[in-house]
C-alpha positions as CSV (number, residue, x, y, z in Angstrom):
1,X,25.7,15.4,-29.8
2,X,29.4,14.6,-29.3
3,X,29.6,11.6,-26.2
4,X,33.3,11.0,-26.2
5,X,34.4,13.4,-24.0
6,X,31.8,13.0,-21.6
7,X,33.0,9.1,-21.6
8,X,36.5,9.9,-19.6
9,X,34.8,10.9,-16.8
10,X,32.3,8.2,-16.6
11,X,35.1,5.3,-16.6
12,X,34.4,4.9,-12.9
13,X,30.9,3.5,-14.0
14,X,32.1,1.4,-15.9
15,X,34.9,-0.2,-13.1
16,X,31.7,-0.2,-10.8
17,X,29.6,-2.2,-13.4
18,X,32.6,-5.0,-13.6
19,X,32.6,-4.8,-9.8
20,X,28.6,-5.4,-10.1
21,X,28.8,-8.4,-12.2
22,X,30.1,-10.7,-10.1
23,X,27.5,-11.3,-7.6
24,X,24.7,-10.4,-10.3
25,X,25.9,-13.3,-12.2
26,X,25.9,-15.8,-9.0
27,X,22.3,-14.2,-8.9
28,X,21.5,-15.8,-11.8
29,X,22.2,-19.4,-10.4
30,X,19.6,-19.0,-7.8
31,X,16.0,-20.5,-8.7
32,X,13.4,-18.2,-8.7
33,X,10.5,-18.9,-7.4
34,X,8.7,-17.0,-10.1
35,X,9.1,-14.6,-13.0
36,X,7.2,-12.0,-11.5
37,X,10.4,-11.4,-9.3
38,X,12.9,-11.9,-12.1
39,X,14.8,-9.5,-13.9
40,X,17.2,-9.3,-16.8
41,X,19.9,-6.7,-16.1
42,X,22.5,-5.7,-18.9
43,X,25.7,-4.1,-18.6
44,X,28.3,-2.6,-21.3
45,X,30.7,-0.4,-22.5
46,X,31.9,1.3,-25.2
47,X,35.0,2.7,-26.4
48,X,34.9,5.1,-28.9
49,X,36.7,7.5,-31.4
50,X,35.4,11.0,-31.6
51,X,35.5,14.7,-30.8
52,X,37.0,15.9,-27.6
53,X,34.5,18.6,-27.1
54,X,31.3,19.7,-29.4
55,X,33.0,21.5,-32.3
56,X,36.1,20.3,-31.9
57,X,38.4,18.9,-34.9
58,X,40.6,17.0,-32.9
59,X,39.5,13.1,-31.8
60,X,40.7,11.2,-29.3
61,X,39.8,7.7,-27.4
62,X,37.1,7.5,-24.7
63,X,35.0,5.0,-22.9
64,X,31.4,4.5,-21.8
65,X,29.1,2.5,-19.7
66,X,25.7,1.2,-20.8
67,X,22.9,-0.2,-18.5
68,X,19.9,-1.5,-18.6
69,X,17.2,-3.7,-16.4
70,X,13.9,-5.1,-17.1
71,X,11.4,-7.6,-16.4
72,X,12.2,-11.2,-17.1
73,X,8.7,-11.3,-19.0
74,X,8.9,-8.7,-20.8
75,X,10.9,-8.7,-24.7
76,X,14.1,-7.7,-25.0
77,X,13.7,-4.4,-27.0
78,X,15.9,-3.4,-29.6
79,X,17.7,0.0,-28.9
80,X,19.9,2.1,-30.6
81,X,24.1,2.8,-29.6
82,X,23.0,6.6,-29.0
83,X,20.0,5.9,-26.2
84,X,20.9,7.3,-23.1
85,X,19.8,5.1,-20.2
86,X,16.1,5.2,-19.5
87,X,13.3,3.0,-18.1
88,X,9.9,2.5,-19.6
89,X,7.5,3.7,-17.0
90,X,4.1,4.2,-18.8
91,X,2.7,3.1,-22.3
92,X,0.1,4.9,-23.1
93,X,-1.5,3.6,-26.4
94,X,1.9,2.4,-27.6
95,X,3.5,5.7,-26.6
96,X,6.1,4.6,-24.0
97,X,7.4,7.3,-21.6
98,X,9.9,6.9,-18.9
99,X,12.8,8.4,-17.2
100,X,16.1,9.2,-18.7
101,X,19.7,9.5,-17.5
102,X,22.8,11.1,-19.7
103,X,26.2,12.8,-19.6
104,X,27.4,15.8,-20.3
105,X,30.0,16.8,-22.1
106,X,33.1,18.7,-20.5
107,X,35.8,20.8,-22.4
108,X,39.2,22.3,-20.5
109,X,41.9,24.5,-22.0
110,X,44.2,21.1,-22.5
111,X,41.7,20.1,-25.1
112,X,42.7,22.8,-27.8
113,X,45.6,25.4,-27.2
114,X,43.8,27.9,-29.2
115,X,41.1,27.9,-26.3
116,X,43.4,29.5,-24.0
117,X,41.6,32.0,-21.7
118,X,37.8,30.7,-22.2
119,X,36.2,28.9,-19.3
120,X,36.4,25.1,-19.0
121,X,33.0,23.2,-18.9
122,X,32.5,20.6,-16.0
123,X,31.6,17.2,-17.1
124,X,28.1,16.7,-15.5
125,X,24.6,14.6,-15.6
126,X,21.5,15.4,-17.3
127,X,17.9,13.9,-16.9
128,X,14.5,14.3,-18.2
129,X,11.8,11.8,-19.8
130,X,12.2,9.8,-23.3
131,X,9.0,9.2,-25.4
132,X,9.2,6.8,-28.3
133,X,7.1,5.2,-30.4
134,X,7.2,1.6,-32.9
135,X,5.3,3.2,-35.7
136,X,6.1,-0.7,-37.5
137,X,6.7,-3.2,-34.8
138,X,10.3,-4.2,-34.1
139,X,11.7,-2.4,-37.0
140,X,10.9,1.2,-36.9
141,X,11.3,3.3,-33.9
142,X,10.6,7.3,-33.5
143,X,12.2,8.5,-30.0
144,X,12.6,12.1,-28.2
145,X,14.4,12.5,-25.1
146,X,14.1,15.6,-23.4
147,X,16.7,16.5,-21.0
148,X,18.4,19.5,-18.4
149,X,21.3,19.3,-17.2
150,X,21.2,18.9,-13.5
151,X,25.2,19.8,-12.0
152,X,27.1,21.4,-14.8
153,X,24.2,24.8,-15.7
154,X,24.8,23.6,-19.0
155,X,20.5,24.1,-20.1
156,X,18.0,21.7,-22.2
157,X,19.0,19.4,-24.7
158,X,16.2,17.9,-27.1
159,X,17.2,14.8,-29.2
160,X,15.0,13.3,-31.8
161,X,15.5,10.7,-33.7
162,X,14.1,7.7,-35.9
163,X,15.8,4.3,-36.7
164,X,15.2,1.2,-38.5
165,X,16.2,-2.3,-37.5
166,X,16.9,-4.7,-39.9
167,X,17.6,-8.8,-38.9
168,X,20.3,-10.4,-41.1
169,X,20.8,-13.8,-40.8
170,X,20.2,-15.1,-36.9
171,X,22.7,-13.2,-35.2
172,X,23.1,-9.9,-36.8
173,X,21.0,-6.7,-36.4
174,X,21.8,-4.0,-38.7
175,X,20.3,0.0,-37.6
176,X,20.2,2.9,-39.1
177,X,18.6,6.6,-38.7
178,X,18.2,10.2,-38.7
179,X,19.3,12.6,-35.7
180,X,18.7,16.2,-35.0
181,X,19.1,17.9,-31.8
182,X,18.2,21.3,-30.7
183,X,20.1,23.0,-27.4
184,X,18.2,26.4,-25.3
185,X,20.4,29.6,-24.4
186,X,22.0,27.9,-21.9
187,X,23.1,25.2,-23.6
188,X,24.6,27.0,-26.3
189,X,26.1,29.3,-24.1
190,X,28.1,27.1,-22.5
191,X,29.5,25.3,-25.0
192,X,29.4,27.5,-28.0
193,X,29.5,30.9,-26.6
194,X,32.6,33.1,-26.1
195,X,32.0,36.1,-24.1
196,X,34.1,39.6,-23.8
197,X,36.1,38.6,-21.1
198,X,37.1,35.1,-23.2
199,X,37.7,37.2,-26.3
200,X,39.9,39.4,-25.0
201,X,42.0,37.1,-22.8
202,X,42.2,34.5,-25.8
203,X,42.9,37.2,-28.8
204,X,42.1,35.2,-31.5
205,X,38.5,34.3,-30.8
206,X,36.1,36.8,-31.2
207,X,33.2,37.6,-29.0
208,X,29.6,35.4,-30.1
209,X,26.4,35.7,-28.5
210,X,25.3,31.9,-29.0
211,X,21.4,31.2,-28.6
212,X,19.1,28.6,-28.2
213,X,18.8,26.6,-31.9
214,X,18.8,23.2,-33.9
215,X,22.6,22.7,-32.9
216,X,23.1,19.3,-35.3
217,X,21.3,17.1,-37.7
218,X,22.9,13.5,-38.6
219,X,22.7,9.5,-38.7
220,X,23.5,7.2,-36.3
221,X,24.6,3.3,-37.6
222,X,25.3,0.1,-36.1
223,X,25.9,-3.5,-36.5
224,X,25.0,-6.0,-34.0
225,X,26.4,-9.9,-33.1
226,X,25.0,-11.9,-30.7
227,X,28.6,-13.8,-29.7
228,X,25.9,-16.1,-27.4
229,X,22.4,-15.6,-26.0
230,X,23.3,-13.2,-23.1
231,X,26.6,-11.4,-24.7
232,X,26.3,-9.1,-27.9
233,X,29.3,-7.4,-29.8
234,X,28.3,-4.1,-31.4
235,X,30.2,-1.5,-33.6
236,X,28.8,2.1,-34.7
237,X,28.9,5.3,-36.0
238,X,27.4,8.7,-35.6
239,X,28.1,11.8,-37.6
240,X,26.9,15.0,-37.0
241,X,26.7,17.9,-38.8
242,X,26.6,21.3,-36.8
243,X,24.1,24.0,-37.6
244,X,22.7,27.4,-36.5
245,X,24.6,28.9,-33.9
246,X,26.8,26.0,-32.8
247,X,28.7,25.9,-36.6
248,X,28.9,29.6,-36.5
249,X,30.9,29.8,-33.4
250,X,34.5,30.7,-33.6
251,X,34.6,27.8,-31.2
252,X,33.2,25.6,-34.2
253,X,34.6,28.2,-37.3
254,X,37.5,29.3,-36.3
255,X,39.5,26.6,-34.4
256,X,37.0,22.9,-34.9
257,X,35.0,21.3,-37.0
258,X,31.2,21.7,-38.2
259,X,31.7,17.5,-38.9
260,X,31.2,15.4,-35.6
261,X,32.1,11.9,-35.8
262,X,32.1,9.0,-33.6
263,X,32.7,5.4,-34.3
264,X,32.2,3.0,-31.5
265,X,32.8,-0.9,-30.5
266,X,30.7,-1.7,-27.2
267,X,30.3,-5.1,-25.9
268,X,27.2,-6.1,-23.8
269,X,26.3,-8.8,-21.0
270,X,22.8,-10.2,-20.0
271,X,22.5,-11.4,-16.4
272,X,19.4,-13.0,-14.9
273,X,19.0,-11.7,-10.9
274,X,15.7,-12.6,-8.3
275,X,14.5,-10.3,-5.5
């Protein structure tokens, strides 16, 4: 799953979360009358390094907001730089299910000259439901999320994933684990798909029929510093490796990359805030 494209269109949510701050954190100064109405709401961002469209070979900078809110009595749960915002609605056993919220990835002709011709993808939004599971408790974590694209037509993605977190010393957190994401016909239409009419205005890309497939397996890292109690440093990386369909697409063959990497530096900030 390549983010940093997706991340040039979302800087506006990240302006809005600076704007947000503010009065969250003069929230926090206010005594509560009791945790039941406390939160904890964090917001981030990341810049990162990567692909500037799925399959492509050439990277460039990008930026991301992260966001999160929970209950002041409940733990802070470790999470991994890939998660795509979600709340935990139900746990069921230890299975915890909830909503999820993502990005989608857009690609124009000013990406790659040798695209010339093909459609451009819209950036757009995506939601479904995560499921996840602590198979050991605050060290390994199995997660799904399952989501459709909602304003761009570009189909169902399914991510699954598993990581281990690892203390070091009192402030670090080290993480590490195995992706692999699958895509339906629409998704790999869209984004790894060239039809006649592409083809023949382009000249160099052959037709391909893409369908629905594993699209990537790969490993997602990160490093973790708590600077203080409420503001955490982190850097990552992801690599993919394209599969199926999506690396035999002259999108991916021909003019990109199967390899899909994205290192990242995010920096996060706790706030306390009473209803």
């Amino acid at each position: 799953m390549s983010r940093s494209k997706t991340g040039r269109t979302a800087m506006f949510a990240v302006a809005a979360g600076v704007w947000l701050a503010a009065p969250v954190a003069e929230a926090a100064d206010r005594p509560a009358p009791d945790d039941s109405s406390r939160w904890i709401v964090t917001l981030g961002a990341s810049v990162e390094y990567g692909p500037t469209f799925p399959g492509s070979k050439h990277v460039g900078l990008s930026a991301m907001p992260s966001f999160d809110i929970r209950r002041f009595d409940e733990p802070d749960e470790k999470s991994a730089p890939d998660d795509n915002i979600d709340y935990g609605l139900f746990d069921l056993g230890g299975v915890e299910i909830g909503p999820v919220i993502g990005i989608r990835d857009s690609r124009s002709q000013s990406d790659e000259v040798n695209l010339k011709g093909t459609y451009a993808v819209d950036w757009g939004v995506d939601a479904g439901l995560f499921v996840q599971y602590w198979a050991i408790p605050d060290h390994l974590r199995l997660r799904t999320e399952i989501r459709q694209a909602v304003s761009n037509g570009s189909g169902l993605v399914v991510d699954v994933g598993a990581d281990w977190f690892q203390p070091i010393a009192e402030k670090w957190l080290f993480s590490v684990g195995p992706r692999a994401s699958l895509g339906n016909d629409a998704y790999m239409r869209k984004y790894f798909g060239v039809s006649e009419i592409e083809a023949s205005r382009n000249g160099g890309l052959p037709a391909f029929s893409a369908g629905g497939s594993l699209k990537s397996v790969g490993l997602t890292a990160a490093v973790s510093y708590d600077l203080t109690p409420t503001l955490t440093f982190q850097i990552y990386d992801r690599f993919d490796r394209l599969t199926g369909d999506a690396a035999d697409s002259p999108i991916t063959s021909k003019i990109g990359s199967r390899s899909q990497n994205i290192v990242g530096i995010s920096l996060s900030k706790a706030f306390s805030i009473s209803f």
